[in-house]
LUMZA-970995 format. One record per residue (C-alpha): residue number from 1; x, z, y; chain; residue in one letter. Coordinates in nm, 3 decimals, decimal comma, always signed. Layout:
+-----+---------+---------+---------+--------+--------+
| num |      xx |      zz |      yy | chaine | residu |
+-----+---------+---------+---------+--------+--------+
| NUM |       X |       Z |       Y |      A |      A |
...
+-----+---------+---------+---------+--------+--------+
//
This chain:
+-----+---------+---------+---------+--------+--------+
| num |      xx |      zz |      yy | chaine | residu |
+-----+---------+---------+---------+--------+--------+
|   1 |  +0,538 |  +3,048 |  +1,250 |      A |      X |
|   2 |  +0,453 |  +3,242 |  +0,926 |      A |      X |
|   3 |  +0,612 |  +3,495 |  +0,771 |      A |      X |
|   4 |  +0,716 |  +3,458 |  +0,409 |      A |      X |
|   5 |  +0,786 |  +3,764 |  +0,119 |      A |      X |
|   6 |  +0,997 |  +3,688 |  -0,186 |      A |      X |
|   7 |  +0,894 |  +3,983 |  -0,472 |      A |      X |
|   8 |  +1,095 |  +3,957 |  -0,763 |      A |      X |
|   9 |  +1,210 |  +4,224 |  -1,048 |      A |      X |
|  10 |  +1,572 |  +4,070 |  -0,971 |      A |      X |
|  11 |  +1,746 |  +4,109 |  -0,679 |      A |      X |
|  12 |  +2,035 |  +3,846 |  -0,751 |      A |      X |
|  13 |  +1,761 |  +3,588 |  -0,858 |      A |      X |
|  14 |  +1,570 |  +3,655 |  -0,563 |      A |      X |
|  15 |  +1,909 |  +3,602 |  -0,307 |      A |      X |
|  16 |  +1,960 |  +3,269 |  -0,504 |      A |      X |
|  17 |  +1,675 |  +3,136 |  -0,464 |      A |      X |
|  18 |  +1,630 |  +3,262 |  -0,083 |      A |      X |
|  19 |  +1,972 |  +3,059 |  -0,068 |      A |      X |
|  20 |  +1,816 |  +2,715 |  -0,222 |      A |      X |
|  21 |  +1,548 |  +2,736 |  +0,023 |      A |      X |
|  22 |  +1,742 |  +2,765 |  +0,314 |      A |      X |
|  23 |  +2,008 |  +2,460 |  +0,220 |      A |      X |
|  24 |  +1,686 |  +2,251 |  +0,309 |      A |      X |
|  25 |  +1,605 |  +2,400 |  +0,627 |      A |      X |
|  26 |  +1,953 |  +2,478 |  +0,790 |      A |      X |
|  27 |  +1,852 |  +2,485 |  +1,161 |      A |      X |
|  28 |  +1,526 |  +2,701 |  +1,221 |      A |      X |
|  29 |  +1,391 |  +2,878 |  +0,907 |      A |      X |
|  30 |  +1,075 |  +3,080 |  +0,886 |      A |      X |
|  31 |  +1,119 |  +3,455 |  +0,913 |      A |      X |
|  32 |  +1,148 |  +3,545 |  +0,545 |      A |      X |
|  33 |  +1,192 |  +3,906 |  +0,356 |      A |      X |
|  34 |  +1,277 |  +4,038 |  -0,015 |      A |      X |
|  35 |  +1,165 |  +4,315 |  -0,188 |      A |      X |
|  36 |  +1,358 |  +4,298 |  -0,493 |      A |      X |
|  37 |  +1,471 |  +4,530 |  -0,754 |      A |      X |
|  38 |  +1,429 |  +4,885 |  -0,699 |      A |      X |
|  39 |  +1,624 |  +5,117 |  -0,422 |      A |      X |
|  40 |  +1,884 |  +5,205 |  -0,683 |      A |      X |
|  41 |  +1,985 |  +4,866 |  -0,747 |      A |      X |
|  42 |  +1,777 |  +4,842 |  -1,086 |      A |      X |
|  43 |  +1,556 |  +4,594 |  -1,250 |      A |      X |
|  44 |  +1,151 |  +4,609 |  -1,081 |      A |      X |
|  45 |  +0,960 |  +4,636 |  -0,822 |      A |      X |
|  46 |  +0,858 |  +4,897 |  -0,537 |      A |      X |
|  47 |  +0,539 |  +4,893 |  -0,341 |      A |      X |
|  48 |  +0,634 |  +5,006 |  -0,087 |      A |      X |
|  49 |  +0,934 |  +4,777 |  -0,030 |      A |      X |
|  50 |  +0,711 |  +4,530 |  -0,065 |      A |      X |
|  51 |  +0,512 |  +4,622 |  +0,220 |      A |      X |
|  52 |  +0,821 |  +4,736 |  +0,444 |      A |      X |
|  53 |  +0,926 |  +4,382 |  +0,383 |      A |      X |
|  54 |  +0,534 |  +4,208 |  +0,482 |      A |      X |
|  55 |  +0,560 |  +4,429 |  +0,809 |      A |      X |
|  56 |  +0,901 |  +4,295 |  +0,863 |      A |      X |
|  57 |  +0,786 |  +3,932 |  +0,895 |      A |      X |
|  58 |  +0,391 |  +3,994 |  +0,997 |      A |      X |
|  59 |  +0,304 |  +3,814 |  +1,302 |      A |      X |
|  60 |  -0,045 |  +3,668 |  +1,426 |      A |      X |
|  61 |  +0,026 |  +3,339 |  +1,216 |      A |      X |
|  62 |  +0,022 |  +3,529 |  +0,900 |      A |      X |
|  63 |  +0,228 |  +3,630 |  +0,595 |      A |      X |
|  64 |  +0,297 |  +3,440 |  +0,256 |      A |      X |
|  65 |  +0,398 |  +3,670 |  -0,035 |      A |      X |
|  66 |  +0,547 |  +3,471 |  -0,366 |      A |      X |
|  67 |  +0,600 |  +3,677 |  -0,668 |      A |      X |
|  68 |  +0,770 |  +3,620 |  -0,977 |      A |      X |
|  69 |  +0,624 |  +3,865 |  -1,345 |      A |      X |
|  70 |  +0,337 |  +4,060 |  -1,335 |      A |      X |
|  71 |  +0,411 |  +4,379 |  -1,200 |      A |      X |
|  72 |  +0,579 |  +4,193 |  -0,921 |      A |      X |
|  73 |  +0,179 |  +4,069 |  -0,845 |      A |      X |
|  74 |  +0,069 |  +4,484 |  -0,877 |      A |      X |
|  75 |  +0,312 |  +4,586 |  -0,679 |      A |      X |
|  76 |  +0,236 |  +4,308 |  -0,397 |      A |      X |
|  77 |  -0,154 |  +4,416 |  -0,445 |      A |      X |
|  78 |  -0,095 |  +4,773 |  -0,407 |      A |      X |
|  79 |  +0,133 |  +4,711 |  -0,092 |      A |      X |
|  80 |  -0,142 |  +4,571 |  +0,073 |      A |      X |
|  81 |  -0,308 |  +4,899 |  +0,078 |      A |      X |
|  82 |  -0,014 |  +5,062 |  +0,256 |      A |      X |
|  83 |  +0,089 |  +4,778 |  +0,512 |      A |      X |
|  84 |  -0,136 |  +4,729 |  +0,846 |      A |      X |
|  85 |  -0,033 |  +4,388 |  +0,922 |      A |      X |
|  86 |  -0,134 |  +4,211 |  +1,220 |      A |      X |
|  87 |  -0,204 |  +3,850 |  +1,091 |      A |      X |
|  88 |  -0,315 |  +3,790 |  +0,687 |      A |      X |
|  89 |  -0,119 |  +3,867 |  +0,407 |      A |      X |
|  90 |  -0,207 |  +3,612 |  +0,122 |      A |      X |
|  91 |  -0,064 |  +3,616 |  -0,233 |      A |      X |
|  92 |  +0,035 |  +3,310 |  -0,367 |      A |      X |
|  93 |  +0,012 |  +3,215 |  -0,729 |      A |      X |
|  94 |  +0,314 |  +2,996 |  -0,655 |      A |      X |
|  95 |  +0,593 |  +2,940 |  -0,895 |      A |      X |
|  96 |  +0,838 |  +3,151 |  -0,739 |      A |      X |
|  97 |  +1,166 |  +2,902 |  -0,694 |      A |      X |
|  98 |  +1,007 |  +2,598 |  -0,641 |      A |      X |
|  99 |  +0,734 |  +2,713 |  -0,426 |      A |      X |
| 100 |  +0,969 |  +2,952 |  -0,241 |      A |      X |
| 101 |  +1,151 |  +2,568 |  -0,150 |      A |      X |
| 102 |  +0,817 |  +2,449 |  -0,075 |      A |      X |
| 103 |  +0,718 |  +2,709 |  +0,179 |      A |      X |
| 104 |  +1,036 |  +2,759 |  +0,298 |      A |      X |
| 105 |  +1,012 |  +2,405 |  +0,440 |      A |      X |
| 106 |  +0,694 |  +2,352 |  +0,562 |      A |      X |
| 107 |  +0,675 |  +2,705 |  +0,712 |      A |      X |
| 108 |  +0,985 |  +2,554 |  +0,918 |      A |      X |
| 109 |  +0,785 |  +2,274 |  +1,086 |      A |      X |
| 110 |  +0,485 |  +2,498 |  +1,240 |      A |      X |
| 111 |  +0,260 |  +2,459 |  +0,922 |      A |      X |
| 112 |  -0,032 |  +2,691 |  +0,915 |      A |      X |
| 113 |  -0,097 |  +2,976 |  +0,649 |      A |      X |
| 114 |  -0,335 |  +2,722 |  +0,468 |      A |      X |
| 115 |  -0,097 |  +2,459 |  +0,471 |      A |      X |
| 116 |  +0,202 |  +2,628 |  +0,339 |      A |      X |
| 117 |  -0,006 |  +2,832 |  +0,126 |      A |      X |
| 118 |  -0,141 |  +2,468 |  -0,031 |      A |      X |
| 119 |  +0,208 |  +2,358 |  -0,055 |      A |      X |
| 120 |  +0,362 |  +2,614 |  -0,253 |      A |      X |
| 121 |  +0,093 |  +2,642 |  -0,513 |      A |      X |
| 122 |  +0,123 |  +2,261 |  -0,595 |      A |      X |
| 123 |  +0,509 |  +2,304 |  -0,583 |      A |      X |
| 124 |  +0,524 |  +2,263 |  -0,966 |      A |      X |
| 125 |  +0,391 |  +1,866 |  -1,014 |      A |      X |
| 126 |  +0,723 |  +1,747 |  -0,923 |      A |      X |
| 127 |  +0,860 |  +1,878 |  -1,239 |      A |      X |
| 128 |  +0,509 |  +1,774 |  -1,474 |      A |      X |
| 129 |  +0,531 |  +1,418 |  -1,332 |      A |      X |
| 130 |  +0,908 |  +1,410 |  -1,482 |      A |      X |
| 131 |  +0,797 |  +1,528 |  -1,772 |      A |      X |
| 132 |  +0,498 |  +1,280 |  -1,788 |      A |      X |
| 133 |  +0,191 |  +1,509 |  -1,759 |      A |      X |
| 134 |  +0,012 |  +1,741 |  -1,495 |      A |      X |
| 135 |  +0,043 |  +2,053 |  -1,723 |      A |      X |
| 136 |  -0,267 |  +2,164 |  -1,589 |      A |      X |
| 137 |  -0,110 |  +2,211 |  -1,221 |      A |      X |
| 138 |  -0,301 |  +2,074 |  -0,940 |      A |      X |
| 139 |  -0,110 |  +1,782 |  -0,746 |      A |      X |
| 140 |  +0,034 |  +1,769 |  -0,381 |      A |      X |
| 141 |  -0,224 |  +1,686 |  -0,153 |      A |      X |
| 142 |  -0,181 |  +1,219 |  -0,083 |      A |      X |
| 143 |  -0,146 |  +1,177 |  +0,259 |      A |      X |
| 144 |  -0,508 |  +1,113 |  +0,410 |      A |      X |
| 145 |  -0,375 |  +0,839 |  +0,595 |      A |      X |
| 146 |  -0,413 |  +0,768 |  +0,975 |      A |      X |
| 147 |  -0,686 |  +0,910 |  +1,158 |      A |      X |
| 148 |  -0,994 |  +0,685 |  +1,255 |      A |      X |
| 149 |  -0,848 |  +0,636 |  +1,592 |      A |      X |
| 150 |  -0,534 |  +0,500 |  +1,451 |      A |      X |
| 151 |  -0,600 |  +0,086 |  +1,431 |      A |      X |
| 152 |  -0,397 |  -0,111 |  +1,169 |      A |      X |
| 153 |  -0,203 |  -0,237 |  +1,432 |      A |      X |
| 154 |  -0,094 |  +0,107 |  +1,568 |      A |      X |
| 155 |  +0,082 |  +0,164 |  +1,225 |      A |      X |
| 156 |  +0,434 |  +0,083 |  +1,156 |      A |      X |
| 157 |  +0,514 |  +0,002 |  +0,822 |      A |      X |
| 158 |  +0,940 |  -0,033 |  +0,653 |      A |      X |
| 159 |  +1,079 |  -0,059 |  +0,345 |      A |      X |
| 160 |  +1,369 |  +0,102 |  +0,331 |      A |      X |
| 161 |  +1,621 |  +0,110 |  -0,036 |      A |      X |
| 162 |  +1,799 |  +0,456 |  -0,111 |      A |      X |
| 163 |  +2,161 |  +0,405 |  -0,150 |      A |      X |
| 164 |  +2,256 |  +0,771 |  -0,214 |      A |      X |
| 165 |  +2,388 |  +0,870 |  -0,604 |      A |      X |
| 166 |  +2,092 |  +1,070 |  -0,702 |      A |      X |
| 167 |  +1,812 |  +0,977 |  -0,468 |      A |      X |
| 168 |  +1,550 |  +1,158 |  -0,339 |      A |      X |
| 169 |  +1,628 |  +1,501 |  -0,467 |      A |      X |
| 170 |  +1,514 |  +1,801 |  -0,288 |      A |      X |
| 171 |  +1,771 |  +1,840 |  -0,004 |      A |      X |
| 172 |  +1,746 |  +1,476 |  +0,151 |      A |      X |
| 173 |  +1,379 |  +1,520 |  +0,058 |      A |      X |
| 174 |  +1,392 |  +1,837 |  +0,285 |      A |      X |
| 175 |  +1,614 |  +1,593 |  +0,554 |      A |      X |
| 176 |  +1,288 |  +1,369 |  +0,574 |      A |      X |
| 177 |  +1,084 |  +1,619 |  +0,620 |      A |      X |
| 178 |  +1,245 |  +1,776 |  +0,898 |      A |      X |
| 179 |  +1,245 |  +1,424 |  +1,048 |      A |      X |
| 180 |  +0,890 |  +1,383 |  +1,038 |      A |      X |
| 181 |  +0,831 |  +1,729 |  +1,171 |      A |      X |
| 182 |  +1,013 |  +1,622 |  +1,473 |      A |      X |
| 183 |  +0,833 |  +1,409 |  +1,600 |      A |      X |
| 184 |  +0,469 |  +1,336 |  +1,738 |      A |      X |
| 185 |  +0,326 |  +1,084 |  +1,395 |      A |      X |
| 186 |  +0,170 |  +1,063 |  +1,098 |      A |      X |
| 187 |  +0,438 |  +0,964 |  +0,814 |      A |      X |
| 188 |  +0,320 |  +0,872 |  +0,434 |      A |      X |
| 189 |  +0,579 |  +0,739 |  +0,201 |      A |      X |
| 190 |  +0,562 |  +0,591 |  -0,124 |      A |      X |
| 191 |  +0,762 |  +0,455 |  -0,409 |      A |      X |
| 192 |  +0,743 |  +0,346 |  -0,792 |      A |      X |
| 193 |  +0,350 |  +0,234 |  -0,726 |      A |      X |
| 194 |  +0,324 |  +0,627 |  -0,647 |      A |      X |
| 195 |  +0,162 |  +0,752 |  -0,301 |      A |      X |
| 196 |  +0,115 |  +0,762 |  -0,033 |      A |      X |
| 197 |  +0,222 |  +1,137 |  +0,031 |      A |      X |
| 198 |  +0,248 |  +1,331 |  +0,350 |      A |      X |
| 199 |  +0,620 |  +1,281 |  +0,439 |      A |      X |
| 200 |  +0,603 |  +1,679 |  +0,569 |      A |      X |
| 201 |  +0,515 |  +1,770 |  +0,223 |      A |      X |
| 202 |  +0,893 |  +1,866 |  +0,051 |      A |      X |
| 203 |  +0,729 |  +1,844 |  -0,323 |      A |      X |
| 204 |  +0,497 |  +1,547 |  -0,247 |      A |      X |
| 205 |  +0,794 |  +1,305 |  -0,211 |      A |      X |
| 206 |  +0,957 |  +1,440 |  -0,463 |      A |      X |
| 207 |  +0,695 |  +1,341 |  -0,724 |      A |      X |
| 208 |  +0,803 |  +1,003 |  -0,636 |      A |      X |
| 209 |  +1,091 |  +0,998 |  -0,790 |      A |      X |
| 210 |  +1,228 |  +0,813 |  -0,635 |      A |      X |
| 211 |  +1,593 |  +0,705 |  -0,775 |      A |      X |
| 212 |  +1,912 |  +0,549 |  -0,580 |      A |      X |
| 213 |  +1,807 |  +0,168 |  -0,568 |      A |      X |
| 214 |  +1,398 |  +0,273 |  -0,542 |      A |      X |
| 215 |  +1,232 |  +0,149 |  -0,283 |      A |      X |
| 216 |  +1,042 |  +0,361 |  +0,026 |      A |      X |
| 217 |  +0,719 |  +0,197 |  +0,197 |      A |      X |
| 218 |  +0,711 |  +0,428 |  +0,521 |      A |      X |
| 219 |  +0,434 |  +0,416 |  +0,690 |      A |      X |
| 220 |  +0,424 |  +0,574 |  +1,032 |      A |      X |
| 221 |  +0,095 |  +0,586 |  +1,312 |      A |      X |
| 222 |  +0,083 |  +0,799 |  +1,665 |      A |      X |
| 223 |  +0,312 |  +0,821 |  +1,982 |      A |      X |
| 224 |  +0,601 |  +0,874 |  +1,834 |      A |      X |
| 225 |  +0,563 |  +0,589 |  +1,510 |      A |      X |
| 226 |  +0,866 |  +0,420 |  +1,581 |      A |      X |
| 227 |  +1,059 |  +0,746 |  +1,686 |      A |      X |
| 228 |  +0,946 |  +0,799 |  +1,312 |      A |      X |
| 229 |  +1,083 |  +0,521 |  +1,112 |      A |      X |
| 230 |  +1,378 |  +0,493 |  +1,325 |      A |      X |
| 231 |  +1,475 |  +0,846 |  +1,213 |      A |      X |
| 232 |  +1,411 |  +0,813 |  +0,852 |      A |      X |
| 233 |  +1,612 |  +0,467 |  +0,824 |      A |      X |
| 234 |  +1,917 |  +0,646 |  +0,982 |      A |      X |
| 235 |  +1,875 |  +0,899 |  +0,704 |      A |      X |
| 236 |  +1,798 |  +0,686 |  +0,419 |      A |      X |
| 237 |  +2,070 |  +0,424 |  +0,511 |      A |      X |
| 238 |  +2,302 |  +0,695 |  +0,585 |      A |      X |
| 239 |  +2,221 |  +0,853 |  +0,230 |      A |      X |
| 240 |  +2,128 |  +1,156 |  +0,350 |      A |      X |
| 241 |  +2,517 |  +1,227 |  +0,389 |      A |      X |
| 242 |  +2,577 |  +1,177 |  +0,049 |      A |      X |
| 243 |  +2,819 |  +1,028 |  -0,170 |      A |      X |
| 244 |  +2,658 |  +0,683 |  -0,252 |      A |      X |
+-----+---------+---------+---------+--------+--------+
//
């Protein structure tokens, strides 16, 4: 599992969002560090906090650093100078809150450095498709469906209504995730003529938005297919444990 940095000029903002991250991965997060503020409890950043925090987490899988200003993204740079790390250390251009949430999550289910990396940076296009444009930012990967092994008839397919108040927000989103990452299948959901999207990808459902009362195609193929859908219903019918 990889490692993940938070660098921030704030150390309260930093703790917050470490704490929004982790409501959507309660069970088994990723080994995560901050290096926030300075040592005397000011406003900035340290080098070489930074980089006692990347050796912290390092590990053969590798180590994601998210930063939020500018001189967060020097210090970061010049820590890697300082710290010998045993796997890579990659900055990520990420938007810090929502693509600490993103990384947080997929981290959690095994995902490589490339994959979370590729997660986090599109961790924005939730919020652009709300506001009805890309803003420039790069979408969530679509599912690329089933492999060419997979035959039509090895695919399960349900549609399954959201009966929770405010739908498909980022904690159940992070629920459905965790569901697919448990289990041996390919899941792609989509909703509102949007998708399909990877159902391990936290941000890619959410730019579904997908509303109590929208509809979910699932689509699951591989051993565990019906494992799959049989988990998600339970969650979606169950709304997510939330007040309906």
């Amino acid at each position: 599992m990889i490692g993940i940095v938070v660098v921030s000029h704030s150390e309260p903002l930093a703790s917050a969002a470490l704490d929004l991250a982790l409501e959507m991965v309660q069970d088994a997060p990723p080994p995560i560090a901050l290096a926030a503020g300075t040592g005397d409890g000011g406003t900035g950043t340290d080098a070489m906090r930074v980089s006692e925090a990347i050796l912290s987490v390092d590990g053969p899988d590798g180590v994601l650093v998210l930063m939020d200003l500018g001189s967060a993204v020097l210090s970061a740079e010049m820590a890697l100078e300082f710290a010998e790390a045993a796997g890579e250390v990659r900055l990520s251009p990420a938007p810090l809150v929502e693509g600490l949430v993103a990384a947080v999550v997929r981290a959690a289910g095994g995902a490589s450095l490339d994959e979370v990396d590729r997660e986090a940076r599109s961790a924005a296009s939730a919020k652009a498709e709300q506001l009805g444009g890309d803003g420039g930012i790069s979408e969530p990967a679509e599912s690329s469906g089933a492999s060419d092994a997979d035959s039509a008839d090895q695919r399960l397919t349900m549609v399954v209504t959201l009966v929770n108040e405010v739908g498909l927000h980022a904690r159940p989103a992070g629920m459905l995730v965790k569901a697919a990452n448990d289990v041996d299948a390919t899941v792609e959901v989509a909703a509102n003529g949007r998708g399909p999207v990877d159902a391990k990808s936290v941000m890619g459902l959410m730019t579904l938005g997908a509303a109590r009362g929208t509809e979910l195609t699932v689509t699951a193929s591989g051993p565990d297919a019906r494992r799959a859908l049989d988990a998600i219903r339970e969650l979606v019918e169950d709304g997510f444990g939330e007040d309906r």
